[in-house]
BABA-12801 format. One record per residue (C-alpha): x, y, z; residue number from 1. Coordinates in steps of 0.25 Angstrom, whole numbers. Layout:
BEGIN
px py pz num
X Y Z NUM
...
% end
This chain:
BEGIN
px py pz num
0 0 0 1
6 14 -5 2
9 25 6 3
-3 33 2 4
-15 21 4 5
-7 21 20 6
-7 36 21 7
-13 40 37 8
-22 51 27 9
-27 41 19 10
-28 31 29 11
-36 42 38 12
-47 44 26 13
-48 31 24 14
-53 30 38 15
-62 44 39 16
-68 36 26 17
-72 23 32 18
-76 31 43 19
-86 40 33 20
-90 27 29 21
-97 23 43 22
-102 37 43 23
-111 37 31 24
-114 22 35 25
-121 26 50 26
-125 39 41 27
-133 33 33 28
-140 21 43 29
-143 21 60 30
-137 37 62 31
-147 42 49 32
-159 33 55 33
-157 41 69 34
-156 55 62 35
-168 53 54 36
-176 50 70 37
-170 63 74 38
-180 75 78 39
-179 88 69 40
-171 96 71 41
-174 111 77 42
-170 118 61 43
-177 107 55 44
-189 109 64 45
-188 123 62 46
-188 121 46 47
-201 111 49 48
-207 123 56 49
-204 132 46 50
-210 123 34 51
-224 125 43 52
-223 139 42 53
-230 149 37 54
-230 165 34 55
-242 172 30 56
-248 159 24 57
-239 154 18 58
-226 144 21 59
-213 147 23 60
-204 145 13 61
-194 132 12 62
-182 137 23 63
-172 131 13 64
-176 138 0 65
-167 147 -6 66
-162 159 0 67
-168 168 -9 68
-181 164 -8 69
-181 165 6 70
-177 178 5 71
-186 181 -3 72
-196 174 8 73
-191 183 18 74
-190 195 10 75
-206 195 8 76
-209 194 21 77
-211 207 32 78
-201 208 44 79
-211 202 54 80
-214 191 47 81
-198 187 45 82
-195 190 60 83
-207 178 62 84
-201 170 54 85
-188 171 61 86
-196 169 75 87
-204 158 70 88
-191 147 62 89
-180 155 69 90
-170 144 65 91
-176 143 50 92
-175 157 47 93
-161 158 55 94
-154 148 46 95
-163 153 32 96
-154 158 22 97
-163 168 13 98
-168 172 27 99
-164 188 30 100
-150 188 38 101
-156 196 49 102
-168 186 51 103
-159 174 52 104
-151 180 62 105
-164 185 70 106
-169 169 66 107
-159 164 71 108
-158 171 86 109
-171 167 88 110
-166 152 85 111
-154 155 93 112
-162 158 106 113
-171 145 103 114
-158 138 104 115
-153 144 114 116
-166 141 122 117
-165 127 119 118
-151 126 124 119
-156 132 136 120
-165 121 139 121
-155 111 137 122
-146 117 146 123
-156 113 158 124
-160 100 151 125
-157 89 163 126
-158 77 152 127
-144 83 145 128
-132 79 150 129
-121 91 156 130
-114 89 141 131
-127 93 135 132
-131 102 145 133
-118 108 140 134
-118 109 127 135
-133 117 130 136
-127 124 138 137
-115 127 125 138
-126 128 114 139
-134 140 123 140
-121 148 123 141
-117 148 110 142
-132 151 106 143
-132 164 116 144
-120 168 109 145
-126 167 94 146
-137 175 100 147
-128 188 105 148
-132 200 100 149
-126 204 87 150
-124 189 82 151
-129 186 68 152
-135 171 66 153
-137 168 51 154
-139 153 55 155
-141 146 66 156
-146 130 69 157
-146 123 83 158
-144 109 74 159
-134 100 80 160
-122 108 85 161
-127 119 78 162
-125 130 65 163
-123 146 65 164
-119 157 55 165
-116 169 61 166
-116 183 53 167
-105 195 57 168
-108 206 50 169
-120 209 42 170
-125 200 28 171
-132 211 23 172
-121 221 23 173
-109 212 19 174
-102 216 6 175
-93 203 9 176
-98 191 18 177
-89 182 23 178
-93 166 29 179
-86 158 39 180
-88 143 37 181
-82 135 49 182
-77 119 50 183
-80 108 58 184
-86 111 73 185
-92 122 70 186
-107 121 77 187
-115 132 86 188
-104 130 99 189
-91 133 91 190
-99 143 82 191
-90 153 91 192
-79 150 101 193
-74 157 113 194
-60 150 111 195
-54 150 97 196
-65 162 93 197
-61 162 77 198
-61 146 77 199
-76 147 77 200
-87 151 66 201
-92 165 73 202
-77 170 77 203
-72 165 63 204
-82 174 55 205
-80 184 66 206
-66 187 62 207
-67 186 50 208
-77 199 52 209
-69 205 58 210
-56 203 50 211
-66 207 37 212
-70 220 42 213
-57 223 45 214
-50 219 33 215
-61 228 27 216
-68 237 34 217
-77 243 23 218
-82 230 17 219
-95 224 25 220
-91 208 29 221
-100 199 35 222
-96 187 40 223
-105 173 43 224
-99 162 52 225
-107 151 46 226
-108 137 55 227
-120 135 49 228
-117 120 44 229
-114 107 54 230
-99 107 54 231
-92 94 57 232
-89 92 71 233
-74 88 73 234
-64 82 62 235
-71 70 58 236
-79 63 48 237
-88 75 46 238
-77 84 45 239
-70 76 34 240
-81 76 25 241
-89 86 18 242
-103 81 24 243
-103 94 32 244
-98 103 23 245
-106 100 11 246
-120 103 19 247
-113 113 24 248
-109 119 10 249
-124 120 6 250
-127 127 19 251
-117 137 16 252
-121 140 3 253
-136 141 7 254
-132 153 17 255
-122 160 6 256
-134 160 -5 257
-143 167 6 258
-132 179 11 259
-138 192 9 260
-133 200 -1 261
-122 198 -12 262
-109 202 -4 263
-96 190 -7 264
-97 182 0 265
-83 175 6 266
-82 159 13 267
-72 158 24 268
-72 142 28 269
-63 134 38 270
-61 121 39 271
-71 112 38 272
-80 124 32 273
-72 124 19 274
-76 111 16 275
-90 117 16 276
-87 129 9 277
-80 119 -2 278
-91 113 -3 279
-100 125 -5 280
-91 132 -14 281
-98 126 -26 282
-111 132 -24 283
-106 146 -16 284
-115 157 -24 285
-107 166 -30 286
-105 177 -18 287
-96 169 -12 288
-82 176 -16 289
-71 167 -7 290
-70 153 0 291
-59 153 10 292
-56 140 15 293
-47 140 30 294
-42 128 37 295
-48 120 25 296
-48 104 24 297
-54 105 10 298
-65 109 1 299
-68 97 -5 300
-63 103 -17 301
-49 98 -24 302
-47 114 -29 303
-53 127 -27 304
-59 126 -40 305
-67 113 -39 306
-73 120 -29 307
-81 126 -39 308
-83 143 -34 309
-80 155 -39 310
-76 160 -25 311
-62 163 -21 312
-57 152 -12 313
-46 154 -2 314
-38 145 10 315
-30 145 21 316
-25 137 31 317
-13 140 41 318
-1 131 45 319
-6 125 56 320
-21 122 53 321
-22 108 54 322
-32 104 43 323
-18 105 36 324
-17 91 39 325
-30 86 34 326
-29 78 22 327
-34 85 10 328
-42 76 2 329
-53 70 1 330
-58 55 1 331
-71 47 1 332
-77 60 5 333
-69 63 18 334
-60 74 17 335
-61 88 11 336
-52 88 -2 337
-39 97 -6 338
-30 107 2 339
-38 121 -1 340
-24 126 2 341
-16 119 -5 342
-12 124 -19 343
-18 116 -28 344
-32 119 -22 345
-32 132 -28 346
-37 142 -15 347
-31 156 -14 348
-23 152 0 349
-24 163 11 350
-13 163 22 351
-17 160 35 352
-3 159 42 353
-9 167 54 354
-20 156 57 355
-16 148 67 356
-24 131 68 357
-36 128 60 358
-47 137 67 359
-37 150 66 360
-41 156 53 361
-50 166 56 362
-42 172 70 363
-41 186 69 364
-25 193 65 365
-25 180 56 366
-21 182 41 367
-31 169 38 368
-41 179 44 369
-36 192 36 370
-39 183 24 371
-52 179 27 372
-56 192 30 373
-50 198 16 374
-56 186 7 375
-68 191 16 376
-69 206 13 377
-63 202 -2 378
-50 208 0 379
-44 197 -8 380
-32 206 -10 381
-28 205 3 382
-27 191 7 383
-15 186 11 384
-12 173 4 385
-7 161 9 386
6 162 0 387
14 174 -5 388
11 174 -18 389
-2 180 -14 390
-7 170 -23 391
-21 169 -15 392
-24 184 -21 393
-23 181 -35 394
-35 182 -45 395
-44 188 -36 396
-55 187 -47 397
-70 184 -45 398
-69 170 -50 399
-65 157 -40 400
-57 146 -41 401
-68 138 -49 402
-64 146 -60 403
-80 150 -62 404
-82 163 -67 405
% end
């Protein structure tokens, strides 16, 4: 047997294969036949609810028809009977794209305090063990912070460990809007962190704010911090394959087709999150102007080109960042493809020499951060580029690596 067929990488694949094998085996017999028993959940409940509503006669449209003609829904009715709506299916109109932006963030307090109310209860609820008592106890915290004054909810869901997208800045106004798509563990606890602040969804996309209007005070920025997928938890079989990121991908796209307005729009995904953003890039509308990949294990794309966009795409990853060491390929469906780094991918490559470990990209004084913030703002012309050739600025044109006009 050759050297390669004994290979610790191949041999590790090999295993994470047969492993994916017993997965979609229990997948698809006893764990499916005790999910399909399972009560609804409180969104699809909410959704069920909403199907049986009515407005003046007559029913409410389909929650998941297109953006604009749900705009167009909202935009023939008067003020009190939007704010109804949001009192009545708080967690529909919350996470609605084509809803109006203020609404959802109205809708989606409301959803928060029912949450948080719920929590309550279980907190005093004698039948959970102290663990679950606990993670109540967790769960009602973070869901008082999202409800601080000034906080922007575009999407919020109680589901499982929970989703969020929060907004800095305001939609409406933006002339560039920038989106933060975060990897694996990300959920409604480690939405934002006390310790390791720019590690989490909120204080990524806070800095990144930040870093925007001051790397151009006169351009209004708006900046989402978008957790509003189920990320894989920990670095194992979910996190190997696309499963997540590919539902994921069409979530994405649903919200960037329902953004107000027509300002460029620009994707800032780490880790796990540009496997998602690969994965959407086909279908991106047209706004979106840059995909910059951080701490990237792939995009399931062999080049920048086969991921088929018009939009700039750019990466970085600093010396220390262990994803360096995944393997970049991808077998049977487990692993995420090429290097976005590597030469041959075909990435504009952005220095990140400052960022320190695989969560440090957007800490504030980094030159990873610097630029993000200038693809952000679209000072292209100021990026600092991974290598000295500044070849990472060249052909700054409107056209993408797919080479689509």
């Amino acid at each position: 047997m050759t050297s390669f067929d004994t290979s610790p990488q191949l041999n590790a694949w090999r295993a994470l294969l047969a492993l994916a094998v017993v997965f979609v085996m229990l997948a698809t017999t006893g764990w499916t036949a005790l999910r399909t028993h399972q009560p609804p959940t409180p969104l699809k409940a909410a959704v069920s609810a909403w199907e049986q509503g009515r407005i003046a006669g007559h029913p409410l449209p389909d929650a998941q028809a297109d953006p604009a003609r749900l705009a167009h829904f909202f935009g023939s009715l008067t003020e009190r009977e939007r704010s109804g709506l949001a009192r009545r299916h708080p967690l529909v109109v919350g996470n609605m794209n084509g809803a109006p932006v203020k609404l959802r963030y109205r809708a989606n307090r409301i959803a928060l305090e029912q949450a948080r109310q719920v929590e309550r209860k279980r907190l005093h609820d004698t039948r959970l063990t102290p663990d679950g008592q606990d993670a109540a106890r967790r769960r009602m915290h973070r869901l008082e912070t999202l409800l601080s004054p000034g906080r922007h909810i575009l999407a919020f869901s109680p589901e499982g460990s929970g989703r969020v997208a929060e907004v800095f800045g305001s939609l409406k106004k933006a002339r560039r809007v920038s989106v933060v798509v975060p990897g694996v563990d990300t959920d409604l606890l480690t939405f934002q962190r006390t310790r390791r602040t720019y590690s989490a969804p909120a204080g990524m996309a806070g800095a990144l704010y930040a870093a925007e209007r001051a790397a151009d005070p006169g351009t209004r920025t708006a900046v989402i911090a978008w957790a509003d997928y189920t990320a894989p938890s920990g670095i194992g079989m979910d996190a190997a394959t696309a499963m997540r990121a590919a539902d994921g991908a069409v979530r994405l796209n649903a919200l960037l087709r329902a953004l107000p307005g027509r300002a460029p729009v620009s994707l800032f995904c780490h880790s796990y999150g540009s496997v998602l953003c690969g994965l959407a890039a086909h279908r991106l509308p047209a706004r979106v102007a840059d995909i910059a990949v951080a701490g990237s294990p792939g995009m399931r794309a062999g080049t920048a080109a086969q991921l088929r966009t018009d939009a700039r795409v750019w990466a970085m990853r600093n010396a220390d960042d262990w994803v360096r060491d995944v393997p970049h390929l991808e077998v049977g469906g487990l692993g995420h493809g090429a290097d976005p780094v590597a030469p041959g991918f075909g990435a504009r490559l952005l220095s990140a020499t400052q960022a320190k470990g695989h969560s440090g990209y957007f800490v504030p004084g980094t030159d990873s951060l610097r630029n993000f913030a200038a693809v952000g703002v679209g000072a292209y012309d100021s990026v600092q580029c991974a290598t000295e050739d500044g070849d990472c600025r060249t052909d700054l044109s409107g056209t993408g690596p797919s080479g689509r006009a």
